[in-house]
C-alpha positions as CSV (number, residue, x, y, z in Angstrom):
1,X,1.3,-19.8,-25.9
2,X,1.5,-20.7,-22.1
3,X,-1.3,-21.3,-19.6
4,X,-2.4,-18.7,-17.0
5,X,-1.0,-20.0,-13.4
6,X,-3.3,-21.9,-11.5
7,X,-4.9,-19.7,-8.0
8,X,-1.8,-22.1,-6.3
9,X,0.7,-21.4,-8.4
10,X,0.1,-17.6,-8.1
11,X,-0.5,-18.0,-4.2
12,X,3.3,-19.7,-3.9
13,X,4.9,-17.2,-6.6
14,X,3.7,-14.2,-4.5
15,X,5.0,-16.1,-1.2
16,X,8.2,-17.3,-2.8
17,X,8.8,-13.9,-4.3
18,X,8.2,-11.7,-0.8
19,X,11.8,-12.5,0.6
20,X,13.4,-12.2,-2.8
21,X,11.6,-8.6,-3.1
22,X,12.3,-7.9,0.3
23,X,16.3,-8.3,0.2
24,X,16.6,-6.6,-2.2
25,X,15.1,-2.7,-1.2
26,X,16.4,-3.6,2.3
27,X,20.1,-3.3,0.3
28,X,18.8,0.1,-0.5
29,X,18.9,-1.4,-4.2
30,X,15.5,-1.5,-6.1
31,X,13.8,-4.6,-7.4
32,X,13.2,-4.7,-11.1
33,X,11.8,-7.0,-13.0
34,X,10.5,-8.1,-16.7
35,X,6.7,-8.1,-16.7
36,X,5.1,-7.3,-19.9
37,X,2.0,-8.8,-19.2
38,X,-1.3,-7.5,-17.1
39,X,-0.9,-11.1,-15.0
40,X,2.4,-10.6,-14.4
41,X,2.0,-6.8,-13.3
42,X,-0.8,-7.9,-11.0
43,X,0.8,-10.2,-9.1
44,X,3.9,-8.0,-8.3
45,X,1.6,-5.6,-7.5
46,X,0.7,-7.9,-4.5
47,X,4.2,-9.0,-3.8
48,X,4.6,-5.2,-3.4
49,X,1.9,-5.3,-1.1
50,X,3.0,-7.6,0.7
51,X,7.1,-6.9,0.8
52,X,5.2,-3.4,2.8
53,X,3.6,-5.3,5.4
54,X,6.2,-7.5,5.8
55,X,8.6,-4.7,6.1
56,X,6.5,-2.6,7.8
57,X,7.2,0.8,5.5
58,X,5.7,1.8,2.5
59,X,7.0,0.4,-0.9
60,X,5.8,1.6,-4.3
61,X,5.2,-0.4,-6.9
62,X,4.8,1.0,-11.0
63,X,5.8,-0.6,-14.3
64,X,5.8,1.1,-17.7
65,X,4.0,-2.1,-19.5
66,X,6.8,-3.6,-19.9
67,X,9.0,-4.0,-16.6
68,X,7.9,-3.8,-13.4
69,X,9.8,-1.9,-10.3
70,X,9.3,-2.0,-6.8
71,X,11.5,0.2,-4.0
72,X,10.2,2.2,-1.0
73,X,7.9,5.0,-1.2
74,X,9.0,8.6,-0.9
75,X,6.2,9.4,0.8
């Protein structure tokens, strides 16, 4: 069984995945990734979060429990 990341390491994974995140709906594509746990799911929640402000448009993130997808928002 693994550890939980440390506050740090969850602070530079949601940094380090921004750009990736953001790239990737600026193609137009959507981001999808593997995340079959509620750690996981949370902290792409706030690279979500964050991709929007860094983009400056809305993005929606949602999962189905097991992977986890993030483009922009219809709305």
């Amino acid at each position: 069984m693994t550890q939980p990341l440390s506050p740090v390491e969850e602070e530079r994974f949601v940094r380090e995945m921004v750009p990736i995140v953001v790239a990737k709906v600026q193609k137009g594509e959507t981001f999808r990734i593997s995340a079959y746990t509620e750690e996981l799911q949370r902290m792409f929640q706030e690279v979500t979060r964050r991709a929007s402000d860094t983009l400056g448009r809305p993005l929606m993130g949602y999962t189905n429990g097991r992977e986890f997808w993030i483009r922009f928002s219809d709305a």
